[in-house]
C-alpha positions as CSV (number, residue, x, y, z in Angstrom):
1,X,60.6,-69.5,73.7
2,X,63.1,-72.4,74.3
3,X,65.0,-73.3,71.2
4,X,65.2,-76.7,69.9
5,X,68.7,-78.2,69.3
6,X,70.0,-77.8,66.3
7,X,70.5,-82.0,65.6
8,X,66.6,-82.0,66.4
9,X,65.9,-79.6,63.6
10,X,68.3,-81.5,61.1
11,X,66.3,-84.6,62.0
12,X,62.7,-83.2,61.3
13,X,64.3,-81.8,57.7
14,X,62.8,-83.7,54.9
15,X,65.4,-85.2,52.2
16,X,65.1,-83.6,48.9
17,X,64.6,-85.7,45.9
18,X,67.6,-85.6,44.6
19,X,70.1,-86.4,47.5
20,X,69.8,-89.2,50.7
21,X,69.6,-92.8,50.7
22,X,68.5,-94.3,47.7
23,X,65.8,-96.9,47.6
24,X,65.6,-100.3,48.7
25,X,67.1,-101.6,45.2
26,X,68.6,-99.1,44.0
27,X,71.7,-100.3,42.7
28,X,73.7,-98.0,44.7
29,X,72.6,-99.1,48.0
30,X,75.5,-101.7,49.4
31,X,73.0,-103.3,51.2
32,X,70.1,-103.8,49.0
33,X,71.9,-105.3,45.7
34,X,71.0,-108.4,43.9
35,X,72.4,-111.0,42.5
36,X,70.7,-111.7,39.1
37,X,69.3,-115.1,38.4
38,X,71.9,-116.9,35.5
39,X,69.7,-117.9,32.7
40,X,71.5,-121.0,31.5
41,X,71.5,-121.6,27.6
42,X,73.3,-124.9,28.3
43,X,70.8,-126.7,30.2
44,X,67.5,-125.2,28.6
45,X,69.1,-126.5,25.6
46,X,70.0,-129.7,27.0
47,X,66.6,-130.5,28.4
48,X,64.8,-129.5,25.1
49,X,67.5,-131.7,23.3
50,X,66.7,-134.7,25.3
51,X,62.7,-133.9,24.4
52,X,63.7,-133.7,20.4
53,X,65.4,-137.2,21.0
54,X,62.7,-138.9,22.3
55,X,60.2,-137.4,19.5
56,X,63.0,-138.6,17.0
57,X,62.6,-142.0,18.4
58,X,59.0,-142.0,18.5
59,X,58.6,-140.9,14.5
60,X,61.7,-144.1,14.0
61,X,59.5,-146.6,15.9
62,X,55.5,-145.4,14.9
63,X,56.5,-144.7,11.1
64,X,59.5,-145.4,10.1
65,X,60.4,-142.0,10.1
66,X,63.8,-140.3,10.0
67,X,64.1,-136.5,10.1
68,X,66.2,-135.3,7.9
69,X,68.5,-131.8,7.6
70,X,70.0,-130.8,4.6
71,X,73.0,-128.1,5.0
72,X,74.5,-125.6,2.3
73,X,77.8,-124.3,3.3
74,X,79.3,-121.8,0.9
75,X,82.6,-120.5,1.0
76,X,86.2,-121.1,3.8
77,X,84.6,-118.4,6.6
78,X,85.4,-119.9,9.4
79,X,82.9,-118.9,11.7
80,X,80.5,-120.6,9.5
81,X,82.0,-124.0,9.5
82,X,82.4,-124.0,13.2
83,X,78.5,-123.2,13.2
84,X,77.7,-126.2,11.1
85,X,80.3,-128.9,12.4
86,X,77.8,-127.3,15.7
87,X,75.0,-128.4,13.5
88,X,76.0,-131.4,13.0
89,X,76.7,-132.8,16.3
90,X,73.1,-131.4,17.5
91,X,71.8,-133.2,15.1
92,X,73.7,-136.3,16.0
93,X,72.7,-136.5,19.2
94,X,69.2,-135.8,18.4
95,X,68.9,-138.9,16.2
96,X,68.4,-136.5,13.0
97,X,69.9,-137.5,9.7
98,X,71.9,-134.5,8.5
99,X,73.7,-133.8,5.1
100,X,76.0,-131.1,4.3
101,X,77.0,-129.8,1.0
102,X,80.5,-128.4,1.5
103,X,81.0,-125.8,-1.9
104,X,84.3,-123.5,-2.5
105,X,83.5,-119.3,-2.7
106,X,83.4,-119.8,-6.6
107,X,80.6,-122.0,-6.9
108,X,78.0,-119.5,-9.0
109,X,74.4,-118.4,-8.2
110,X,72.7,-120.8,-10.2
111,X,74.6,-123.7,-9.0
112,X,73.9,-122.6,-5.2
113,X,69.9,-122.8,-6.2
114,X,70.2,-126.1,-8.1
115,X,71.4,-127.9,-4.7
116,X,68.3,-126.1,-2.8
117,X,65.7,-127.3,-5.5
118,X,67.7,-130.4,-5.4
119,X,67.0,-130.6,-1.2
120,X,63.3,-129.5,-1.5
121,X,62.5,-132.0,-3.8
122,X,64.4,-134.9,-1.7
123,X,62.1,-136.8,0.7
124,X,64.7,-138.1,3.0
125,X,65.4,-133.9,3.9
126,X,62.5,-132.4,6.0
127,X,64.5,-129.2,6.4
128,X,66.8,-126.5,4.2
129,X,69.9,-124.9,5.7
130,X,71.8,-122.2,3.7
131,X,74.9,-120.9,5.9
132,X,75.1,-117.2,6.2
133,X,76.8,-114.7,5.2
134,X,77.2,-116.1,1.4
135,X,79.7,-114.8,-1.0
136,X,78.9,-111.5,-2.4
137,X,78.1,-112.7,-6.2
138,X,75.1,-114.8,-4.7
139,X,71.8,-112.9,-4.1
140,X,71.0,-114.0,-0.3
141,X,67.5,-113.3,-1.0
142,X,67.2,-115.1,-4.0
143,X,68.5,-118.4,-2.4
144,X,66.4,-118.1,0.6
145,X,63.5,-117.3,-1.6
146,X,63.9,-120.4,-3.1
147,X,63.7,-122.7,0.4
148,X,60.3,-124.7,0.4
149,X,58.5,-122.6,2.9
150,X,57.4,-126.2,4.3
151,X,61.4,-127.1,4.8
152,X,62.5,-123.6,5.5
153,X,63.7,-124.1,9.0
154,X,65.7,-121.5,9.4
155,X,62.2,-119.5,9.5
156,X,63.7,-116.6,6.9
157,X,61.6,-117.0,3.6
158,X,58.7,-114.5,3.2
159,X,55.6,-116.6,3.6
160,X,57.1,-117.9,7.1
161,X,57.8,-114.1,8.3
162,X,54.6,-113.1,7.2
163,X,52.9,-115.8,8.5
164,X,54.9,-114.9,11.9
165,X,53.6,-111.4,11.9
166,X,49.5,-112.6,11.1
167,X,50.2,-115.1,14.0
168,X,49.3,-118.0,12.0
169,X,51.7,-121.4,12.3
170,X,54.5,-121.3,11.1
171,X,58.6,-122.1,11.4
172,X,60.0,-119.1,14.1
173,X,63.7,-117.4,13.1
174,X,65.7,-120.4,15.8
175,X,67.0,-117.3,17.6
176,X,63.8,-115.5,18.8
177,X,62.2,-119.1,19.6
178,X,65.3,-119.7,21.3
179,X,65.0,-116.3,23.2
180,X,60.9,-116.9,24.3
181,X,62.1,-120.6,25.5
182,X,64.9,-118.8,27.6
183,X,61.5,-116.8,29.2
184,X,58.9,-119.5,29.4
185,X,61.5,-122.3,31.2
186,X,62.4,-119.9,33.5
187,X,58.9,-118.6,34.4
188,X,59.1,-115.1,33.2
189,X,55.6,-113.4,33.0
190,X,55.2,-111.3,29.9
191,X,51.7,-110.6,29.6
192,X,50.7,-106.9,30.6
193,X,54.9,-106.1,30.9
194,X,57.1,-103.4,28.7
195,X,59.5,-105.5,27.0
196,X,62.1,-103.6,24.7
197,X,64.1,-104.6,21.6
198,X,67.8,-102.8,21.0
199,X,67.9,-103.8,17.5
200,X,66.1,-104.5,14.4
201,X,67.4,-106.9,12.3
202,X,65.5,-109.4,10.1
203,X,66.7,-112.7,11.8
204,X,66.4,-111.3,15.8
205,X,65.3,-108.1,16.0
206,X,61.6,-107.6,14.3
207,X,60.5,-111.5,15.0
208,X,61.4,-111.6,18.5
209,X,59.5,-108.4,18.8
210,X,56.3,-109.9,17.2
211,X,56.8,-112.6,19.5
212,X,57.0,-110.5,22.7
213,X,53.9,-108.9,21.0
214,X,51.8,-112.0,20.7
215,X,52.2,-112.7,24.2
216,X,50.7,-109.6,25.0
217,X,54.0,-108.0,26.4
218,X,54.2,-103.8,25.7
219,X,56.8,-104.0,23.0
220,X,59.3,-101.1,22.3
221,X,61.8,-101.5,19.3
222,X,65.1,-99.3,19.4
223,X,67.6,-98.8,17.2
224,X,70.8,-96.5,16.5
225,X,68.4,-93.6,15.6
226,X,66.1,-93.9,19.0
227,X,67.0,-90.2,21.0
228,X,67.1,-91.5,24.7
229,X,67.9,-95.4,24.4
230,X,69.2,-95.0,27.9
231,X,65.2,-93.9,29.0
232,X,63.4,-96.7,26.6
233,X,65.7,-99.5,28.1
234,X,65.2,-97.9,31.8
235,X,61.5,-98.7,31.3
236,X,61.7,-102.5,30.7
237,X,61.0,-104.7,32.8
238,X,62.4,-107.5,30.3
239,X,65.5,-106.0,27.9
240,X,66.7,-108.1,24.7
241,X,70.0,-106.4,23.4
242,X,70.8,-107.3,19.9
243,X,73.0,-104.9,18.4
244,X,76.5,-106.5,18.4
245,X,78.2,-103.8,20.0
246,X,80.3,-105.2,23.0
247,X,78.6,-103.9,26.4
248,X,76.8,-101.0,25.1
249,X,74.0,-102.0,27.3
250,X,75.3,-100.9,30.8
251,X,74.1,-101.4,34.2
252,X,72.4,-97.8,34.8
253,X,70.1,-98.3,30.9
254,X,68.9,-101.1,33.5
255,X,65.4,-101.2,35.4
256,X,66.3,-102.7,38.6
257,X,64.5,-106.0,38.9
258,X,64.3,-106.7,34.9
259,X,65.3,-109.8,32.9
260,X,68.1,-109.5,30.8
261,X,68.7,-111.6,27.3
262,X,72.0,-110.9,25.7
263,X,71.9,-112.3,22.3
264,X,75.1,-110.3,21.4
265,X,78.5,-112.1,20.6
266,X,81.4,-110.2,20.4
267,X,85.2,-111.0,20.6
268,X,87.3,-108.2,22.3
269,X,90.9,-107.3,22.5
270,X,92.3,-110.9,24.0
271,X,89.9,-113.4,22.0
272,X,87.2,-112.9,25.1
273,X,83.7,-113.1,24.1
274,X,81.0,-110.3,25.8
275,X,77.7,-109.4,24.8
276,X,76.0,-106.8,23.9
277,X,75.6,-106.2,27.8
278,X,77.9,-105.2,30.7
279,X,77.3,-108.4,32.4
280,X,79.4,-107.9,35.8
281,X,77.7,-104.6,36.4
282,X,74.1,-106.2,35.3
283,X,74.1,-108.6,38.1
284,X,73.6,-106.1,40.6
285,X,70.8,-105.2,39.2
286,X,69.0,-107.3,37.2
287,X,66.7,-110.0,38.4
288,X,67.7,-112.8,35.9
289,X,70.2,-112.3,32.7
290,X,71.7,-114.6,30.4
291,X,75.3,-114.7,29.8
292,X,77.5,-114.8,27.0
293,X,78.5,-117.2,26.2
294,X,76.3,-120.1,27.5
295,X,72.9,-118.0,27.2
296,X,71.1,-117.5,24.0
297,X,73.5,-119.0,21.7
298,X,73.2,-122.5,22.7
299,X,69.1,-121.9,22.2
300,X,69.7,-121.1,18.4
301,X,71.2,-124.7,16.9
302,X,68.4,-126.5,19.2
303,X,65.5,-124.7,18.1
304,X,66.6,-125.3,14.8
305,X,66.8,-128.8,15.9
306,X,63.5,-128.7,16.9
307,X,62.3,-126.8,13.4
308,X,63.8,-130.1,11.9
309,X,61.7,-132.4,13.6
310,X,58.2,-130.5,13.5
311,X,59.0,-130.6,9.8
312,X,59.1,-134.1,9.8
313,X,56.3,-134.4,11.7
314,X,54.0,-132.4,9.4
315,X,54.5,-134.6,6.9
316,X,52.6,-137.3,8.7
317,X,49.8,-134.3,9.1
């Protein structure tokens, strides 16, 4: 029998599963990389901020009607008064009337709740802002507690979380509303898709997973006691990384193809903000994926923008 040639044979040879070319979008294929879509905080934000402007106007000129913001700042952390002066130009160029109670660290417990009764029972204030972290001598809980659930625009106190979770109305944590804008404006399908959580706080965590869940997404929550975080993120096909550990999230915990939120901030050796994610690598293979900074932090002081003003408006309700 005539023998075939041995580059004949070679050719007919099947490639095992574990060697060869990979796919067509496999990451490591030179060729058949992508270039995530950039997921722009900035002019999201921008656009709905124009919107709020306009409604502002429209509640000055039909009723006389001025929301109105009211702001407790506790305290010299300085992260926290760059987040309010924020605040405060927002609010500004919204057309929304904003007051800020500037206290020192010492100012007691009981004092902090007298200016919050004082702002929920002030008409000219729609909503109730108490800066975060407070000193450790004032119960967080208690003060938050105390927010008129109608004012609380934040979207902390009880009766707005569990209203959240029962999907009745109700004001949405300005970071996870922030995070579902992101997705909606940029035509993201989440119906029928796995979506997965890395983190479980109060504020991002657990509401943006009811949210994901209300829009009928597969939600997975993980955490720093899930086994194979690597495998649960692998399976998204949208991935929100909370955690605030700079670039944990790197480019191989990543389903090719999937949308990418970073709601992580962290400053690294040199003053350089990251995220959560490893957002050079990411591109490759991610199909959209917001950055840091310029992604979801922008989002948060606009939805609570927007908090303010469908406060105001529910008066008129």
């Amino acid at each position: 029998m005539r023998r075939m040639p041995l580059f004949v044979l070679f050719l007919l040879l099947p490639l095992s599963s574990g060697q060869g070319r990979p796919a067509a979008g496999d990451p490591r294929d030179g060729g058949q990389t992508m270039t995530a879509k950039i997921i722009s905080g900035k002019e999201v934000s921008a656009s709905i901020r124009q919107e709020l402007a306009e409604r502002v106007a429209e509640l000055k000129e039909k009723h006389g009607l001025v929301p109105g913001l009211g702001v407790i700042l506790v305290g010299d952390d300085p992260a926290s008064h760059s987040y309010v002066k924020g605040k405060e130009k927002a609010a500004g160029q919204v057309g929304i009337y904003s007051e800020v109670l500037r206290v020192p660290a010492s100012t007691t417990e009981a004092e902090v709740l007298k200016m919050v009764e004082d702002f929920n029972k002030n008409p000219k204030i729609h909503g109730i802002l108490v800066q975060l972290p407070l000193p450790d001598h004032i119960d967080e809980n208690k003060v938050i507690f105390a927010i008129d659930p109608k004012k609380d625009v934040d979207g902390f106190h009880p009766v707005n979380i569990g209203r959240l979770h029962i999907g009745e109305e109700c004001f949405i944590p300005c970071t996870p509303n922030g995070i579902m804008e992101l997705l909606d404006r940029t035509g993201v399908e989440l119906k029928g898709k796995n979506a997965t959580v890395v983190g479980r706080s109060n504020i991002v965590g657990k509401p943006v997973a009811m949210l994901l869940l209300s829009r009928h997404a597969t939600v997975t929550i993980c955490h720093s006691r899930t086994t194979d975080l690597a495998g649960e993120c692998r399976r998204a096909d949208v991935l929100v990384a909370a955690v605030g550990r700079p670039r944990m999230i790197t480019a191989d915990m990543i389903k090719p193809g999937a949308v990418v939120i970073d709601v992580g901030v962290n400053r690294i050796e040199g003053g350089k903000l990251v995220g959560d994610v490893d957002f050079d690598a990411a591109l490759e293979v991610a199909s959209a994926i917001t950055p840091v900074p310029g992604g979801v932090g922008p989002m948060t002081i606009t939805m609570l923008m927007k908090n303010t003003v469908l406060a105001a408006e529910r008066t008129l309700a």
